[in-house]
Structure formats: structure tokens, C-alpha cells
C-alpha positions as CSV (number, residue, x, y, z in Angstrom):
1,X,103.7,129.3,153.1
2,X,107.6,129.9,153.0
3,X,108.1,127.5,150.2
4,X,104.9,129.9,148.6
5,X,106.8,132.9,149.5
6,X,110.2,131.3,147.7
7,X,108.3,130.4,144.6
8,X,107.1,133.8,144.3
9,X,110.6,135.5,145.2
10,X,111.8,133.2,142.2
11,X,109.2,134.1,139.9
12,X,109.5,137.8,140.4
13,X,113.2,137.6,139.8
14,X,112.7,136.0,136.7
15,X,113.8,132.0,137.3
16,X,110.7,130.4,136.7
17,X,111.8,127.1,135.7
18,X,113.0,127.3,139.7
19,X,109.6,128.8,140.7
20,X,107.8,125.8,138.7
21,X,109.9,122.9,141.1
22,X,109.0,125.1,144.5
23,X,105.4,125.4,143.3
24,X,105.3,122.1,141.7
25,X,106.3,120.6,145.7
26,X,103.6,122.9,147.1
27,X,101.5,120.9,145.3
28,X,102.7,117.6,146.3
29,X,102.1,118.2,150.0
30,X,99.0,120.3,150.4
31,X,97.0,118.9,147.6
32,X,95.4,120.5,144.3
33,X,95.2,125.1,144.5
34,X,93.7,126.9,141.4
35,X,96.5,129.5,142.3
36,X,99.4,127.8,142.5
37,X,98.3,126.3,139.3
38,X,97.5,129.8,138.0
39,X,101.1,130.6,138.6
40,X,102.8,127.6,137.1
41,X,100.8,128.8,134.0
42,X,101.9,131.9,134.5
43,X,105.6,130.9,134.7
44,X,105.4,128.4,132.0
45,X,104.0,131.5,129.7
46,X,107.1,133.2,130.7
47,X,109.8,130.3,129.7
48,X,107.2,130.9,126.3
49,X,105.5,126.6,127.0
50,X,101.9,128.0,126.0
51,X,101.1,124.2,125.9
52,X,101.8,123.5,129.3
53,X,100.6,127.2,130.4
54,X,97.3,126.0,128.9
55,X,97.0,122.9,130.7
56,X,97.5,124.3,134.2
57,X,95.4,127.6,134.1
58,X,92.8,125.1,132.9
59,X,93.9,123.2,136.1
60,X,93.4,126.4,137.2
61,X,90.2,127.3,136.3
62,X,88.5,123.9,136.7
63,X,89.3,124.5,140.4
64,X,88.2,128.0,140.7
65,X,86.4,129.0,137.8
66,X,85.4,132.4,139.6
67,X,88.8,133.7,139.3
68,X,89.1,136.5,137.0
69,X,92.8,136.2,136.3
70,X,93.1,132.9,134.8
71,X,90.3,133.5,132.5
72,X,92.6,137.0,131.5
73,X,95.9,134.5,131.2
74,X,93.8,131.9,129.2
75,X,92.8,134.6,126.6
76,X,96.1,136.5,126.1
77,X,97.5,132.8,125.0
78,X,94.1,132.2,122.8
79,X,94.5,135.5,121.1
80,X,97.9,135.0,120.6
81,X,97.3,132.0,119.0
82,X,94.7,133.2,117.0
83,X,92.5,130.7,118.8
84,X,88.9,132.4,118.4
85,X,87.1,129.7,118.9
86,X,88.5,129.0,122.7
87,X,88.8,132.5,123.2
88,X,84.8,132.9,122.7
89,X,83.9,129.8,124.3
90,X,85.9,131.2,127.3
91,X,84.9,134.5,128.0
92,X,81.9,133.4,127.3
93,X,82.2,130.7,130.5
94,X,83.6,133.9,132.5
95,X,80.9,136.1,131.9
96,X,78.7,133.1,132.6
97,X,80.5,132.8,136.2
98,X,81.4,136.8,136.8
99,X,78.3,138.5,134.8
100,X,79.5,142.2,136.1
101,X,83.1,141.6,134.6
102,X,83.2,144.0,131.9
103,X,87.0,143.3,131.2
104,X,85.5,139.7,130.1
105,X,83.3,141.2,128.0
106,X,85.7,143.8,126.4
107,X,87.9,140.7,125.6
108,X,84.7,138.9,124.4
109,X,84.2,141.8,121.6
110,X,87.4,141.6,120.5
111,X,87.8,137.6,119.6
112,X,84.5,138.5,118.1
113,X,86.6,141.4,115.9
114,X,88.9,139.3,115.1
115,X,86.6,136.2,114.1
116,X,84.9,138.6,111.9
117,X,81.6,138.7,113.9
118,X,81.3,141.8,114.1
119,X,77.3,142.5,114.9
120,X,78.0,140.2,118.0
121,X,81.0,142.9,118.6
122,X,78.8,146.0,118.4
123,X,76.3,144.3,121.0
124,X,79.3,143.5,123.5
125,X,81.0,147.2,123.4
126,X,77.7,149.1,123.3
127,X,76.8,147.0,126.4
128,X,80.0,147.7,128.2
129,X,79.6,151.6,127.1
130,X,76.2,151.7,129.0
131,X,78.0,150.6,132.3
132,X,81.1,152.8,131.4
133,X,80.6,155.5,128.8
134,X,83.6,156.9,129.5
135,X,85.9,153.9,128.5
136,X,87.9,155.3,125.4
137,X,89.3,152.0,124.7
138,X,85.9,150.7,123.8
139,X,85.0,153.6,121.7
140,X,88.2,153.1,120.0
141,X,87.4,149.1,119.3
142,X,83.8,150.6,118.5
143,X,85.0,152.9,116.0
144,X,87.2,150.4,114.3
145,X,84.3,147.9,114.0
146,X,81.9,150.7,112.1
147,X,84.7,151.0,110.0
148,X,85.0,147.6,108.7
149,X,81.2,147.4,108.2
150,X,81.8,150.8,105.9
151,X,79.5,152.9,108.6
152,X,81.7,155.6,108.4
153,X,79.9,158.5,110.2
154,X,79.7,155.9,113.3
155,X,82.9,155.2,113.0
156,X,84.0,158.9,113.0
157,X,81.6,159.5,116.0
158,X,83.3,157.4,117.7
159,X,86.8,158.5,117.2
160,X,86.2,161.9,117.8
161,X,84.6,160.6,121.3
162,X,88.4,159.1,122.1
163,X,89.7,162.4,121.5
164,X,88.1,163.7,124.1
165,X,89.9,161.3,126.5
166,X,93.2,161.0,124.9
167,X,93.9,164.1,122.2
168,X,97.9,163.3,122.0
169,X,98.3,160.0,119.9
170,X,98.9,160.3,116.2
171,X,97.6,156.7,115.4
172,X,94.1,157.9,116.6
173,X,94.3,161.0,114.4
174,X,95.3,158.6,111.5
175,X,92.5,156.4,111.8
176,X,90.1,159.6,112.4
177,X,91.6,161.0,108.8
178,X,91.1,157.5,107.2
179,X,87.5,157.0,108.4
180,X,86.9,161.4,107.1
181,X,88.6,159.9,103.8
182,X,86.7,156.9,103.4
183,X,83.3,159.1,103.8
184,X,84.7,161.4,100.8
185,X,85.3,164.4,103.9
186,X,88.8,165.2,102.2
187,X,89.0,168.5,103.8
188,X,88.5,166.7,107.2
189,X,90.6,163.8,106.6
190,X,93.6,166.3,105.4
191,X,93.2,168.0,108.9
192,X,93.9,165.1,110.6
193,X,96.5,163.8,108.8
194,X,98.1,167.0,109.7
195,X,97.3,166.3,113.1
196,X,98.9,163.1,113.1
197,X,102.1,164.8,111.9
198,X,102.0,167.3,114.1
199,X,101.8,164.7,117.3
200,X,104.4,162.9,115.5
201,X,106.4,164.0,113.0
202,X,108.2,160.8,112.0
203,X,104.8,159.3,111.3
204,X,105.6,158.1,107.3
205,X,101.9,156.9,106.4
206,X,100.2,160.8,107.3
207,X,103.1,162.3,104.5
208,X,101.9,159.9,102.1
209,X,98.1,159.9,102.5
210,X,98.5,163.8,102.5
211,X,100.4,163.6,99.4
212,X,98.0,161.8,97.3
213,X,95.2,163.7,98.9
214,X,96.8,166.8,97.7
215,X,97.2,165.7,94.5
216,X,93.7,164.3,94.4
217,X,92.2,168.4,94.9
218,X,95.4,169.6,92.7
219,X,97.4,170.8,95.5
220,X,100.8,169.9,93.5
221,X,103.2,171.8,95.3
222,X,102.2,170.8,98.6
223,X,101.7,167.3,97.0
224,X,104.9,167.2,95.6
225,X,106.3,168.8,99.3
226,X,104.6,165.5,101.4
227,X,105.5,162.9,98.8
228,X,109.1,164.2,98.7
229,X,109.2,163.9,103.0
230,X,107.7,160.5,102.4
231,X,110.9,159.2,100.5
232,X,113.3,160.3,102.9
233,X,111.8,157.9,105.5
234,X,113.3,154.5,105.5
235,X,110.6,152.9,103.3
236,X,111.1,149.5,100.8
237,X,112.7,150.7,97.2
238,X,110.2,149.6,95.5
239,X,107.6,151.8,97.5
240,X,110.2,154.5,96.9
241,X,110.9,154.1,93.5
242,X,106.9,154.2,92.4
243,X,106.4,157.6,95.0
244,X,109.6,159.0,93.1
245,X,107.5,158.4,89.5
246,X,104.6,159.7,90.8
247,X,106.6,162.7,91.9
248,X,107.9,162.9,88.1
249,X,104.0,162.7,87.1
250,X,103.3,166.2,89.0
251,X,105.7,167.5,87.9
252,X,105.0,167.0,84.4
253,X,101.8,168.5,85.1
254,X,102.8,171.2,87.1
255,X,105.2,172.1,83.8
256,X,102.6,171.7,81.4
257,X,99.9,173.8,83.6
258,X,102.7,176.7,83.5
């Protein structure tokens, strides 16, 4: 237990090639333990050795396969390797072993998001939403998945229902503008925008979109007004220099109209 104790003293400040030799001699005198392994993953995920991270949370795992964490360490490396395949076949082994594991299920969804199965997605967050209807995060993944299939009223529904949880984050009020956009609810979508400024007002992408919405109903002074804050952000000169023509272009208009 002392040489335990070390190994974890060392990993928590940080030496974990020191905390893999104390954990490493654990092993060597009492024998195989899914949590030593699990740590040793953990500190070759640290020292950034996803190979040999892999091979002992599957050590790991093999040992205890009703441990939730290494399943949770397993899929951050999967997903970070864009690994769908493994990342489905292995929360699909920890909802096997831990069925009332939602977070498995939640992680589930999203390899499925990202492996562009996104019907299996829908069936895994609306299943996790009738054990926890109040889990924002899974409206949020919900939401984004409606989008992508072009259901925009569902994918407004569920946006707004984040909102009621968490009302102070401008990327939310972004993607709430984009899905009002998308389902030709300009008035809406402008509103947001606004919103996302308002939350933050270094947020680039809202002064653009508001720009060429404006212009879009013929709002060119206020059109002109966004597009002009939009240049003044640090954005590439080539994005500038074709917001800068279309600036010219309203202009033009606005001089002509007069």
C-alpha cells in the first residue's frame, strides 16, 4: 500500500514516468489489478503514449470490465483518434456490463454523431432524456443532430430547452440564430445573433451573419454598421478584403437609392 500511496503522490505531482516504475513494481509483487493498470494508462495518456495507454486500460478492462472509468479513459483516446469504430464497439461493451450508465450512453451518441449515424444518435439521447430530462448537454447534442438532418424546428426546440438551463453562452445563442436562419425565421435568427453579441461582444461570426442578414431585408446602414465591426476583428485578408467589397456594394446601393 505505501509503494500505492507513492505512485499516486507521483502521479498527482505530475512525474508519471516515476509513477509508471512504482506502479509498474506493484505489479510485480502482488500480481495483475485492473486499477493499477487503469492508472499506468492514465499516466501514459499524460506523457501523451496513447499506444501504450491503450494497451493497459484494456489490461484494465479485461480484468474488471465493470469499471466505469476505464471505459471513460478508453473513449477520450478513441475519440481523440477519431476511432469510431472502437469507440462504438466499446460503449457499446459498457452499456452491455453497466446498462444504468447513462454517461456510457451519452458518449455512445456521440461516436455515433461523429460516425454520421445519426438515427442511432437520436435513439441514444432521447433514451438518456427519459431518465434525465433535465440534462442540457443532451439537448444540446440533440439539437445539433436535428440540425444536420435539416429538422430545423426540432432542432430549435431543442435549443431553446438549453436556454432554460444555461441562458449566458453566446455559442448557444449562435447555434439557436443559425438553426431560426436555416428555417427562413430571419427576424428570429437576427435576435439571437444579437444575443450572442450581447453575451459576448468579441464574438466575430454574430457581426457577420447579422451583416449579411441585414442586407438580405435591406437594412444597409445597420448592414454596413455589423460588416464594418466584423473587419476590425483579427480575421484572414482575404476574408477582409471580400467583406470590405461587399461593404463598397452597399454602399453603391445606398448612393443610388438616395
Amino acid at each position: 500500500m505505501d509503494k500505492i500511496n507513492k505512485a499516486l503522490e507521483l502521479f498527482k505531482k505530475g512525474e508519471y514516468k516515476e509513477a509508471i516504475d512504482v506502479f509498474s513494481s506493484v505489479l510485480e509483487t502482488e500480481g495483475d489489478n485492473a486499477e493499477i493498470y487503469n492508472n499506468i494508462g492514465l499516466c501514459y495518456a499524460n506523457l501523451g503514449d496513447d499506444e501504450k495507454a491503450e494497451k493497459n486500460y484494456l489490461k484494465s478492462q479485461e480484468l474488471n470490465p465493470k469499471n466505469p472509468h476505464v471505459y471513460i479513459n478508453l473513449a477520450d483516446i478513441y475519440y481523440r483518434q477519431k476511432d469510431m469504430g472502437s469507440g462504438i464497439e466499446l460503449m457499446s461493451q459498457g452499456i452491455y456490463e453497466l446498462p444504468e450508465n447513462l454517461v456510457f450512453r451519452h458518449y455512445l451518441a456521440r461516436f455515433y454523431m461523429e460516425d454520421a449515424k445519426l438515427d442511432l444518435a437520436i435513439d441514444e439521447l432521447e433514451h438518456i432524456l427519459e431518465k434525465q430530462p433535465e440534462n442540457y448537454d443532451v439537448y444540446y447534442d440533440l439539437a445539433r443532430v436535428h440540425f444536420e438532418l435539416g429538422n430545423y424546428a426540432c432542432a430549435i426546440e431543442n435549443f431553446e430547452n438549453v436556454l432554460e438551463y444555461k441562458s449566458e453562452n453566446p455559442l448557444l445563442y449562435y447555434a439557436l440564430a443559425q438553426a431560426y436562419e436555416a428555417n427562413d425565421e430571419i427576424d428570429k435568427a437576427i435576435s439571437n445573433y444579437l444575443k450572442a453579441i450581447a453575451h459576448n461582444d468579441a464574438f466575430s461570426p454574430a457581426y457577420k451573419k447579422l451583416g449579411i442578414l441585414f442586407f438580405a431585408r435591406e437594412d444597409y446602414e445597420d448592414a454596413i454598421e455589423y460588416l464594418e465591426d466584423y473587419t476590425k476583428f483579427d480575421i484572414p485578408s482575404e476574408e477582409s478584403s471580400k467583406v470590405n467589397d461587399l461593404i463598397e456594394r452597399i454602399k453603391k446601393k445606398c448612393a443610388n437609392i438616395g
